[in-house]
Each structure stands twice: as structure tokens, then as C-alpha cells.
C-alpha positions in Angstrom: 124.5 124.5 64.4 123.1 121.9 62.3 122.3 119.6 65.4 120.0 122.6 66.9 118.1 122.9 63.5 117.4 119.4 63.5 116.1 119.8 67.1 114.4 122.7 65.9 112.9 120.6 63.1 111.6 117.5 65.4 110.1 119.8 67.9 108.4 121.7 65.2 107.2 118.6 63.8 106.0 116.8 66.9 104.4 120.1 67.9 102.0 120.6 65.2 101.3 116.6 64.6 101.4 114.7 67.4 98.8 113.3 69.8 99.8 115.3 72.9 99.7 118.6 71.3 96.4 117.8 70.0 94.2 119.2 72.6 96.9 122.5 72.3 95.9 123.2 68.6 92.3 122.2 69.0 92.0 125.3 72.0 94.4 127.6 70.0 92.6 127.2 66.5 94.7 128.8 63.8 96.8 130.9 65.8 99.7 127.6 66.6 99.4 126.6 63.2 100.5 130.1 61.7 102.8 130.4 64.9 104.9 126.9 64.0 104.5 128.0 60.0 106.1 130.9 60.8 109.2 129.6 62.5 109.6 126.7 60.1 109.7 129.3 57.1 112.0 131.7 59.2 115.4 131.9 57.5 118.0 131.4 60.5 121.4 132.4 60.4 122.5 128.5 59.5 120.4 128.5 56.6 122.5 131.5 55.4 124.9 131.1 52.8 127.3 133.9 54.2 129.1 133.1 57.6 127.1 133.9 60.3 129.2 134.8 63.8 127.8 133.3 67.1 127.6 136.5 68.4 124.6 136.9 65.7 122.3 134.6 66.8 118.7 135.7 68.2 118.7 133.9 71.7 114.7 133.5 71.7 115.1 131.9 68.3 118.1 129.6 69.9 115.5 129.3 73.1 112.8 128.3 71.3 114.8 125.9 69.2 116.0 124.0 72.0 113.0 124.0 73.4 110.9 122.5 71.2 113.8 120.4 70.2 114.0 119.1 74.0 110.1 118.5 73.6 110.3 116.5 71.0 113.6 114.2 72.0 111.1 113.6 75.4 108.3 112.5 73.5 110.0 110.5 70.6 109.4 107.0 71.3 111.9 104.9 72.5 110.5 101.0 72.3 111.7 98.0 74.3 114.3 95.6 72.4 111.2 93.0 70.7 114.1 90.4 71.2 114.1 91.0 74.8 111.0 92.4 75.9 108.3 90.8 73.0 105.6 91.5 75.6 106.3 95.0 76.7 107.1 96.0 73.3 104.4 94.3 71.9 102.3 96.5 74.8 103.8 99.4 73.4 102.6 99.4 69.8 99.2 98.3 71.0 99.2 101.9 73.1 100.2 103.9 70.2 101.7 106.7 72.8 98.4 107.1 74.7 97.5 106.2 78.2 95.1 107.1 80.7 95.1 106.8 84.0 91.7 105.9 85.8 90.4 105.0 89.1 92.9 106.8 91.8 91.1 107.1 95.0 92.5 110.7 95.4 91.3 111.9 92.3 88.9 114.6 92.4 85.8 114.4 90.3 85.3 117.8 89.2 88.7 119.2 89.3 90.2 123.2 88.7 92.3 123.5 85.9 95.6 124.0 88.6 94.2 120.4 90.1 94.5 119.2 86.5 97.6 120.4 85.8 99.3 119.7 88.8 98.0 116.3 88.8 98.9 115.4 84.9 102.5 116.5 85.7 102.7 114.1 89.4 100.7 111.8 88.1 100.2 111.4 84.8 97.8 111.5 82.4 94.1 110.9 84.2 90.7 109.9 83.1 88.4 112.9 84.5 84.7 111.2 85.0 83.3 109.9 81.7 85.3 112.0 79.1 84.2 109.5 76.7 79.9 109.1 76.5 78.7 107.1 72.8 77.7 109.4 70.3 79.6 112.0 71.2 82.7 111.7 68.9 85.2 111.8 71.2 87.8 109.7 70.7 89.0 107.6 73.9 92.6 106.6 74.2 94.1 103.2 73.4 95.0 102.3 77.0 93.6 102.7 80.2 95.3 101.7 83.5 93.2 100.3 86.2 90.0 101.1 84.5 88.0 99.0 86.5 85.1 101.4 86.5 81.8 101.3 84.3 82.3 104.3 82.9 85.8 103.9 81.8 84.6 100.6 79.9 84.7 102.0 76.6 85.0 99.9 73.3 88.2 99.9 71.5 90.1 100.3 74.8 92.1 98.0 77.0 93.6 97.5 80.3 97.7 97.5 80.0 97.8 95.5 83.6 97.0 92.5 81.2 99.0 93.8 78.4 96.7 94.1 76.1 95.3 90.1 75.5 92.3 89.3 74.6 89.7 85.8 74.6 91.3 82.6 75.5 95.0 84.4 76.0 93.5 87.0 78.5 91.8 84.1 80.2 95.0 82.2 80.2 96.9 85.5 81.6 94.2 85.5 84.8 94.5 82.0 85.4 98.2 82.1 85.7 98.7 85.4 87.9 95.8 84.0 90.2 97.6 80.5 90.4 100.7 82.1 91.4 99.8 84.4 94.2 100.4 81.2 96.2 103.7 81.6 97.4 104.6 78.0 97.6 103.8 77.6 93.7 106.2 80.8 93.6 109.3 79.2 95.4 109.0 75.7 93.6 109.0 78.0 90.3 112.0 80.0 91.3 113.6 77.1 92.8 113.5 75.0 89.5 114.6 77.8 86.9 116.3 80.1 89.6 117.6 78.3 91.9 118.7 80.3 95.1 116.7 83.3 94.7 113.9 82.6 97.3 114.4 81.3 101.1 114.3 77.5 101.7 110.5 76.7 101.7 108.4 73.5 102.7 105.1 72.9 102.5 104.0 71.8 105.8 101.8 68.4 104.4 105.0 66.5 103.7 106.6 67.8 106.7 103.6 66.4 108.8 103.9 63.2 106.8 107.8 62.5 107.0 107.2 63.0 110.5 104.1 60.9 111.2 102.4 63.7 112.5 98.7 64.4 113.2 97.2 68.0 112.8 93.6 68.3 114.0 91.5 70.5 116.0 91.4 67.9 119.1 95.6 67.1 118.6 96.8 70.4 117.7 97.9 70.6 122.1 99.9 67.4 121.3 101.2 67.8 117.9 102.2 71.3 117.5 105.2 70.9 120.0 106.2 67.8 117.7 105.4 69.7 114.8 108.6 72.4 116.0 111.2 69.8 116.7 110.4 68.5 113.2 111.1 72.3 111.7 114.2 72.8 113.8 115.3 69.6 112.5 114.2 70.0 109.2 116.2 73.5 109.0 119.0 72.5 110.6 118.5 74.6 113.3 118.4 77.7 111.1 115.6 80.1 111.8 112.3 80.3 110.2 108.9 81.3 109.6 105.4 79.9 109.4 103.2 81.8 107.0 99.6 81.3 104.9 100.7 80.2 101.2 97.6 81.2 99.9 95.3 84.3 100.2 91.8 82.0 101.4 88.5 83.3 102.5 88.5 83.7 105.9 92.2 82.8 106.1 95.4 85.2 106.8 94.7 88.9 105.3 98.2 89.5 104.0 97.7 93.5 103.9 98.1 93.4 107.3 101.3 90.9 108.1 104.2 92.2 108.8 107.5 90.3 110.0 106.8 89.9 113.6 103.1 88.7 112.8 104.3 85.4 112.0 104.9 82.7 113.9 108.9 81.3 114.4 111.3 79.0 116.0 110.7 80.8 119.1 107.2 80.8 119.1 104.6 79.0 121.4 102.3 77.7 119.0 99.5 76.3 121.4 99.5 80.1 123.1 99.3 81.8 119.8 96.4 79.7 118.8 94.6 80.0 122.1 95.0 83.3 122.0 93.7 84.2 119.0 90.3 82.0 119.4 90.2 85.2 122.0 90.5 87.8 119.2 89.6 86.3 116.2 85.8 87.5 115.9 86.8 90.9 116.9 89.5 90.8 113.8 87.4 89.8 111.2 84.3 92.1 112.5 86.9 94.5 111.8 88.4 93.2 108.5 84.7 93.9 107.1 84.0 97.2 107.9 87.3 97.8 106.5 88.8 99.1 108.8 92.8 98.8 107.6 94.1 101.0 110.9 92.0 99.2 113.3 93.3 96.0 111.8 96.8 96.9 112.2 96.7 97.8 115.7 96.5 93.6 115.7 99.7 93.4 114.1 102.0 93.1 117.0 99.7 91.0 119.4 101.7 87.9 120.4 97.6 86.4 119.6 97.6 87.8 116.4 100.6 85.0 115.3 97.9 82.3 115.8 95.9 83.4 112.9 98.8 81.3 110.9 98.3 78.3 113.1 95.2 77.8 112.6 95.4 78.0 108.8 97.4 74.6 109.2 94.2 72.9 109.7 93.2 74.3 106.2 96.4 73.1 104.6 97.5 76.4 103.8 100.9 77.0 105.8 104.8 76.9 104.6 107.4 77.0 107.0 110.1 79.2 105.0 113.7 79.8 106.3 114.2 83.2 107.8 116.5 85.8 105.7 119.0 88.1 107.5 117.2 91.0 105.6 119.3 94.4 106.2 117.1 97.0 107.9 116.9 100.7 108.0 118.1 102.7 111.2 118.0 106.0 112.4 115.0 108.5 111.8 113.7 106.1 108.8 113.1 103.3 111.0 111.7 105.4 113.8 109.3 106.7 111.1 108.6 103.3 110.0 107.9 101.9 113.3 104.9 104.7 114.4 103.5 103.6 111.3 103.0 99.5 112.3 105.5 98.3 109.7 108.9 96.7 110.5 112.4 98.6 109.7 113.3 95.8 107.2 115.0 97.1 104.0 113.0 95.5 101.4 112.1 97.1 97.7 109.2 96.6 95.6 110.0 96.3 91.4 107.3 96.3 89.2 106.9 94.1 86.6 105.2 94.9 82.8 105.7 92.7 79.9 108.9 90.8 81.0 111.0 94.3 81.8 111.4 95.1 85.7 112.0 98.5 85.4 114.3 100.9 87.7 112.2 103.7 87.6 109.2 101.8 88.9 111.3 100.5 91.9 111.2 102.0 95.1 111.4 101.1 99.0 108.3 99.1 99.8 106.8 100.6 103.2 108.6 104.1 103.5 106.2 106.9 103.3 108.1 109.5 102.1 108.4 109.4 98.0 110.5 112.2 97.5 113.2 110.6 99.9 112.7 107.3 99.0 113.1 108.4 95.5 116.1 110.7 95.9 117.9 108.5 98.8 117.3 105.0 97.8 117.4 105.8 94.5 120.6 103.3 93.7 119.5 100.7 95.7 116.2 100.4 93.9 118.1 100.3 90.8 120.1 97.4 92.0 117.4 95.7 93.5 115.9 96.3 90.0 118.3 94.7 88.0 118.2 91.6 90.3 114.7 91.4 89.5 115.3 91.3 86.3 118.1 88.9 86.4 115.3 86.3 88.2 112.7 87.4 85.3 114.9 86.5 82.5 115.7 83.0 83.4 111.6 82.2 83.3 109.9 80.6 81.1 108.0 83.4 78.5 104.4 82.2 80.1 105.7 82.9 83.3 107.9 85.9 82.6 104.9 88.4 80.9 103.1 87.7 84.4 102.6 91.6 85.2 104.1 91.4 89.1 105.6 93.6 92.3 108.6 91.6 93.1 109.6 92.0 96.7 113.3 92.1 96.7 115.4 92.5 100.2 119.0 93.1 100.7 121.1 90.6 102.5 122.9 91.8 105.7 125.6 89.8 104.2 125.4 91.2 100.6 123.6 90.6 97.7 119.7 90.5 97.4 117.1 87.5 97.5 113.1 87.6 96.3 111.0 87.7 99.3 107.5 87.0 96.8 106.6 87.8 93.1 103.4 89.8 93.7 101.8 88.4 90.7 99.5 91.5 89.4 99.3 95.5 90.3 100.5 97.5 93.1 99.4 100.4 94.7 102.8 101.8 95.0 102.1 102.3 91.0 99.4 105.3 93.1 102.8 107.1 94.7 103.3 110.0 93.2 105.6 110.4 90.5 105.2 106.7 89.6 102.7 107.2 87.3 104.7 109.4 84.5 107.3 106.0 85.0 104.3 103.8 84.5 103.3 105.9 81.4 107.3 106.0 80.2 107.4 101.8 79.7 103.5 101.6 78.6 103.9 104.0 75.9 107.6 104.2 75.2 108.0 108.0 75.8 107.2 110.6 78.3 103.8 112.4 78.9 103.0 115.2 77.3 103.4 117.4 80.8 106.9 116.4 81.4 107.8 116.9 77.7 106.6 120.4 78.1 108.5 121.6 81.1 111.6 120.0 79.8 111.0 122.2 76.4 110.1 125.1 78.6 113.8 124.5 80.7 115.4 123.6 77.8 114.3 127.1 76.2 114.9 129.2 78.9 118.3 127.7 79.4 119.0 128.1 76.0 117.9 131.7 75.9 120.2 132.7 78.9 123.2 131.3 77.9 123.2 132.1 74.5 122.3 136.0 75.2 125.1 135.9 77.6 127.6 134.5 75.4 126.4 137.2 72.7 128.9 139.6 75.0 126.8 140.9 78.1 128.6 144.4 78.4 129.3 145.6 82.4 127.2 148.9 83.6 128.7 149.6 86.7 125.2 150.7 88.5 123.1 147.7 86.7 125.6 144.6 86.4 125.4 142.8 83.5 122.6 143.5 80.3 121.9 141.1 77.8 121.9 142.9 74.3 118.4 144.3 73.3 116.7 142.1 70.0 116.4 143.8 67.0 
């Protein structure tokens, strides 16, 4: 009894004072106030001094107690560890419980009140149009994810993809995400302070040097075959991969790689290249207009390979050993494969202030949420706490990077880092990820999942405790739940 009053107590509490119920009161005027005064100065049976049966209770005052008891356990906050997590947590008090979320493609601009609520339950909390003009009074929120629009450039407000720094330590933050989206820089990091986590990578320069090779635009016939029997060697005769190390103007558009886009062991080099001079202009004509389906249609053209080769004029190419990465079969892969990407089983865990967080895991290029949600929900979690195995062992510069590790499982068991992401993902977009994204930020749920675990919670609580009141058998109606006095 006395836990249900105290739930009863922090619901009522949270109701009337917090931030999410704000808007609630401010539309209802007087008539929540007098509502929650009411049930806080309501003598319940527990209060009474005389022994009060079970049978006695009220079950919409046992409903309602549990409801806004369930409420408020959902949006109590519950911080990261400051020992552990000093970033996120850190994060977290900057946000005091509020986040927006700004800037999704899908979002409509003028949206119906169902729009808005169906959206603010799947997605989270959202930024409709400029909600917060100067002069007006209104006050904006704390935090604002992906607010990379004008009008959501509002004083007193800050970004949590960069955790909330500011001057030189924001400028420090950008330098070091931007430095490591070069995946070399990635695997000589992991390599020195986790050693093992990332495929055997060289850069290509000291290959060509060991080797006394030449790479030029008038040798590339000669040396490239040369060039492979130094890999081979160099590997052991393991299998590998060529790939661009860097993101460079002009240069490889990662968005549209996939596995078999990169050149391997296997691979001609000279006809990859020569083939590609073929396609090239028509790619990056293409890579303009934006066009991200025309552009994968490339993906599978033997030509398309040679993209990578001619980046090793630019200095810009790792070879990197080749994973036995488990793959999805069946339907999945099927599903996968009409949509240009390649079965492999790989996972993408998101990264905020140091924590690499389960419920912001999820398989990488499935399409279906729900399932990938529901089905690969343990395996996300596992490739989750691998993550954060790798994150834990870096140095604290290194480790408040806000990334979207890659992580694959191994055909022969365990998992390995495939690259760090440094910065967002648009898998944060999927729905249902946002209310997870708003969970770490904040350090408790959004006001819209509070609510319609309150609203279970009551109904629930109503049910069963009118049923366990004695439902008496009428032989034409079933079962009755005793009338309220």
C-alpha cells in the first residue's frame, strides 16, 4: 500500500511541476490544478487509521495512482555514472530534461494535431517551423538535435551532437571528429590502445616504398600488377581490400560503396581503372544532381572498382585485410539485395559522450525497423557492448568523439570494428530511435512515452484491482465488476 501512495505521490508531483506537463496545464488553466489538488487532499483508504480490506479500494483511484505513479518513474531522471560517462552526464545536466528535435526531412511544416502526436510518440519531441521568434517570450529548450537550420539558431541553445562545448573546446571537438573520419588514422588509433579490434590495415605509401614501386599515371599498366604480388605477400596470402582512407573532393563517395565496390585480391586493377575512365564523368554528373539511386545502379559495375584505383594516385588508398563477416540469409538477404546493399551482417552503435548505447544500436542496412528492432534486438545489444568495450580503452579526447561504430559479427565468433563513423547518423532518423536518442541526452523518457505508459499502467491497474474486488458470475452477462459508490 504504502509503495502505491508514494507512486501516487511522485506522479502527482511531476504532473503539476514538471517541464513536460507544462504545455498540459498552460491549455487546461485551473481545471488540472484543482484536478491534482483534489486527489492529493483525497483521504485514501491507507491514510486511514482503521483497517481497510483490499476488497475496499476504489479501482479508478488505484488506476489513477498507478498511473501517474508509472508517469512519473518514466520521467524521473536517471543520469549516467559521472565516473564513467563525465561527458554524457555532463550532456545531461546541460539539457536539463529538454530536447528538440529539428531538421528531419520527413517532417511536415504545418502539421494536424494527429501528425503531431503521432510523430512526438515515434519520434520524439520535434521543432515545428520557428516556435521560437525574439520578442515573443517563448521560451526555447536547452538542446536541439541537428539544428542546422537558421531558424532553429536560437540563443541560449546548443547542439547535443557536440555535447554541448563551446569556443576553443568546440573547435577542438570539430577538428578531432573531422581528423578521424580517415580510416587509416582510425585503425593506427585502435591498433595502439585496442589492439585487434580493426582488420590488418596498411597504408599503401610504405607498401609502394618497401617494394620499390612506382605509381603514376604513365606506369600505373606496369606497376599495378607488381603492386598485387606485393599485397599477397604482404598479407600472407590472406584476402583483402583496397579502399579510399579519406573522404576527398572528387575522390570515392563512400554513401555509395558497398563490399563488392572495392577492389580485391582477385581483382584486375588495370581493367578496373580503364574501365572507369569510361564511366567516370557520367558518375560524378550524377553525384551532383544528387541523384543517390542513379548512383547506386554503379555499385556493382566491375568499372565502378576503379574509382579506388585511381585514388592511389592521390595517396589516399589502404589495403585492409578482408573479415569473414557473418551474413544474413533467407528473405532478409533477398530484401537486402533488391535494394543495392550486400547481405553482410553488420550493426551500427551510436556513440554520445563516451556511452555506446544498446538502444541506439541496430542492423546497419536493413530496412525494416520494426524487425530489425524486435529480431536483432540481442545481437545489437552484443554488438553494443563490444562497442563499448573498444570505447573504454580510449583515451578521454578520443572517447567523447560522438560516432556510429560499425561493428560486424565474425563467421567464426566474436565481433570486430569495421570504422568509427566519427559524428551523426542518419539511422538516429529511423523511427523509434529518436525517443532512445532523447532517453541518453536527457536522462529520462519523453513526455509522450511517459504518458502512455501512465495511461497502461492505469488501465491495468483499474482492471485488475476491480476484478480482484470479487467480480460476481451472472450467468446471461459473465463477469461485472462492482459498481463505484
Amino acid at each position: 500500500m504504502s509503495m502505491i501512495k508514494i507512486a501516487f505521490d511522485l506522479g502527482v508531483a511531476l504532473a503539476r511541476n514538471e517541464a513536460g506537463f507544462e504545455c498540459l496545464s498552460k491549455q487546461a488553466g485551473n481545471q488540472l490544478e484543482d484536478l491534482t489538488g483534489k486527489l492529493k487532499n483525497t483521504q485514501w483508504p491507507w491514510q486511514k487509521k482503521e483497517p481497510s480490506g483490499f476488497a475496499s479500494w476504489k479501482p479508478y483511484a488505484v488506476g489513477g495512482a498507478l498511473g501517474l505513479g508509472a508517469y512519473g518513474l518514466l520521467r524521473h531522471k536517471f543520469l549516467a555514472d559521472p565516473k564513467r560517462f563525465p561527458g554524457l552526464r555532463h550532456l545531461q545536466e546541460m539539457s536539463g530534461g529538454e530536447m528538440l528535435r529539428a531538421g528531419l526531412p520527413e517532417q511536415p511544416r504545418n502539421p494536424t494535431w494527429w501528425q503531431k502526436l503521432y510523430r512526438s510518440t515515434v519520434y520524439g519531441p520535434e521543432v515545428w517551423g520557428n516556435k521560437f521568434p525574439r520578442g515573443t517570450g517563448v521560451k526555447p529548450p536547452k538542446a536541439i538535435f541537428e539544428g542546422n537550420s537558421p531558424e532553429f539558431q536560437t540563443p541560449g541553445t546548443f547542439d547535443p551532437y557536440s555535447l554541448g562545448l563551446k569556443g576553443k573546446d568546440l573547435e577542438e571537438f570539430h577538428k578531432t571528429q573531422q581528423k578521424y573520419e580517415n580510416k587509416l588514422l582510425q585503425a593506427e588509433l585502435l591498433q595502439k590502445h585496442a589492439p585487434g579490434a580493426m582488420a590488418d590495415t596498411h597504408k599503401i605509401e610504405d607498401i609502394i616504398k618497401e617494394y620499390n614501386l612506382r605509381l603514376g599515371e604513365d606506369t600505373l599498366a606496369e606497376d599495378l600488377p607488381k603492386l598485387q604480388e606485393a599485397l599477397k605477400h604482404k598479407f600472407g596470402g590472406k584476402n583483402y581490400l583496397l579502399k579510399t582512407r579519406n573522404v576527398r573532393e572528387g575522390g570515392d563517395p563512400m554513401t555509395t560503396s558497398v563490399l563488392e565496390s572495392f577492389p580485391d585480391q582477385n581483382t584486375d586493377l588495370v581493367k578496373s581503372h580503364e574501365g572507369w575512365k569510361k564511366i567516370r564523368d557520367e558518375f560524378h554528373s550524377l553525384r551532383k544532381l544528387d541523384t543517390t539511386e542513379a548512383m547506386r545502379a554503379f555499385r556493382r559495375d566491375p568499372a565502378f572498382q576503379g574509382r579506388v584505383v585511381e585514388e592511389l594516385l592521390h595517396n589516399n588508398v589502404i589495403a585492409q585485410e578482408r573479415l569473414p563477416i557473418r551474413q544474413f540469409t533467407g528473405s532478409i538477404a533477398e530484401n537486402m539485395k533488391k535494394r543495392g546493399f550486400s547481405p553482410v551482417e553488420e550493426y551500427r552503435v551510436h556513440v554520445i559522450g563516451g556511452k555506446a548505447s544498446p538502444h541506439l544500436a541496430l542492423p546497419r542496412n536493413y530496412s525494416d525497423p520494426l524487425h530489425a528492432g524486435v529480431g536483432y534486438a540481442h545481437t545489437s545489444r552484443q554488438a553494443a557492448d563490444y562497442a563499448q568495450g573498444i570505447v573504454d580503452k580510449l583515451p578521454p579526447k578520443h572517447r567523447n568523439m560522438t560516432m556510429a561504430i560499425d561493428v560486424a559479427p565474425m563467421e567464426t565468433g566474436g565481433f570486430r570494428v569495421i570504422e568509427l563513423n566519427p559524428g551523426i547518423s542518419g539511422l538516429l532518423s529511423q523511427p523509434g530511435m529518436n525517443p532512445a536518442l532523447y532517453r541518453e541526452v536527457t536522462g529520462h523518457s519523453t513526455p509522450a512515452i511517459s504518458a502512455l505508459g501512465g495511461v497502461a499502467a492505469a488501465g491495468i491497474g483499474t482492471g485488475a484491482t476491480g476484478m480482484a474486488m470479487g467480480p460476481k458470475k451472472d450467468s446471461k452477462k459473465g463477469f461485472n465488476l462492482p459498481k463505484l459508490r
